[in-house]
C-alpha positions as CSV (number, residue, x, y, z in Angstrom):
1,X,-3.2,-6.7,15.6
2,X,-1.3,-3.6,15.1
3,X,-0.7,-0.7,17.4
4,X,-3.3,2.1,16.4
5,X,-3.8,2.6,13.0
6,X,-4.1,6.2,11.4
7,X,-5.6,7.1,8.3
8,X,-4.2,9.4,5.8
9,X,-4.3,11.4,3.3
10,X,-3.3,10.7,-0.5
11,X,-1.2,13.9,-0.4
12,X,0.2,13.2,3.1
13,X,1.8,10.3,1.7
14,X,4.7,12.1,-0.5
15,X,5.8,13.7,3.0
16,X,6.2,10.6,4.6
17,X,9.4,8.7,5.4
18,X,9.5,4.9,4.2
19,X,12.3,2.8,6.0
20,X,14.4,0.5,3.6
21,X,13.1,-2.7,5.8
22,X,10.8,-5.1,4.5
23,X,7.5,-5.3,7.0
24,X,6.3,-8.5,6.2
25,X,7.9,-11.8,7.3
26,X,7.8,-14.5,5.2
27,X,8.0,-15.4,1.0
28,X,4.3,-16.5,1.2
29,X,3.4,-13.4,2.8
30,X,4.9,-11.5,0.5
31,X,4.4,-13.4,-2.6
32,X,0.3,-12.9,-1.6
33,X,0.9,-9.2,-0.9
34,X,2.6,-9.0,-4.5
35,X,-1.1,-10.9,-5.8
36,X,-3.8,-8.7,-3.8
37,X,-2.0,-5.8,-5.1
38,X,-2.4,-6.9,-8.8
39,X,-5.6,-7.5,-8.0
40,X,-6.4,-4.7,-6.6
41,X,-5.0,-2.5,-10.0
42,X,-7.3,-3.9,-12.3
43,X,-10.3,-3.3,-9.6
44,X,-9.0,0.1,-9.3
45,X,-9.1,0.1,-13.4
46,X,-11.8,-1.7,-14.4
47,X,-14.5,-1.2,-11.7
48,X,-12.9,1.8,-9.9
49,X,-13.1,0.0,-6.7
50,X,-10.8,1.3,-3.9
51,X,-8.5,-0.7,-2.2
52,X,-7.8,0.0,1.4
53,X,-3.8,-0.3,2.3
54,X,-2.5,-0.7,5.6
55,X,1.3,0.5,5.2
56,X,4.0,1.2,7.8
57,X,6.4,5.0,7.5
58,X,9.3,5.8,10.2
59,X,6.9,6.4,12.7
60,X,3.3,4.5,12.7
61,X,0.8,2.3,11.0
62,X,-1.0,3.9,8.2
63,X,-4.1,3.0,6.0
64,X,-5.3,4.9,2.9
65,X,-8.2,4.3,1.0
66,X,-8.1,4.4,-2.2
67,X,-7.6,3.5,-6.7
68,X,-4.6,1.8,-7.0
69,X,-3.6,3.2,-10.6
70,X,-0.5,0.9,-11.4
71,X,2.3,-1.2,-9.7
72,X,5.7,-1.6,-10.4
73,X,8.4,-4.1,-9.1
74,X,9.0,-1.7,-6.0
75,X,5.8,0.9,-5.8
76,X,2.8,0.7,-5.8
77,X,0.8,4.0,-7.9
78,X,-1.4,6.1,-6.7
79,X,-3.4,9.2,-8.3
80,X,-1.2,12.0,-8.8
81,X,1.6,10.0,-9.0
82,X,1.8,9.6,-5.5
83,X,3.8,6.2,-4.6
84,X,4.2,3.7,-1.6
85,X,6.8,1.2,-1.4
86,X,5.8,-2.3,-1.5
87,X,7.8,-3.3,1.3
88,X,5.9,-1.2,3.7
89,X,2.7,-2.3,3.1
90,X,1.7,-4.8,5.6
91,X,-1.8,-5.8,4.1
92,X,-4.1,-5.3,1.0
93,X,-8.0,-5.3,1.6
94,X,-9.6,-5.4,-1.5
């Protein structure tokens, strides 16, 4: 369980603050996170499913639904080139 969770917008997200701290705990955790967000690209790209994230900024819990466009060893992509670090994203629900 997390504290409460807020949703944002996709253009909220470039005036967030992301901590340098990883949010997850352990290598399985996130070598899995690393898997549902691969996943969750080709969804995004093939089917145009959305994917909902549930990330942590400075300040609070935050979930976005949403196309996952790409992924890179650190971000993950958004439309309008609007990124998320992977190490703040807590879970993937595809």
């Amino acid at each position: 369980g997390y504290p409460a969770i807020s949703t944002v917008e996709k253009e909220a997200i470039s005036h967030l603050n992301f901590p340098s701290k990883e949010v997850l705990k352990t290598r399985e955790e996130i070598e899995q996170r690393r898997i549902d967000l691969a996943r969750a690209v080709v969804l995004g790209n093939t089917y145009k499913g959305k994917t909902r994230i549930i990330f942590e900024n400075s300040g609070s819990v935050c979930q976005i639904e949403t196309h996952l466009w790409g992924l890179t060893d650190t971000r993950v992509i958004l439309k309008q080139g609007i990124v998320i670090p992977i190490h703040r994203i807590r879970e993937v629900k595809l």
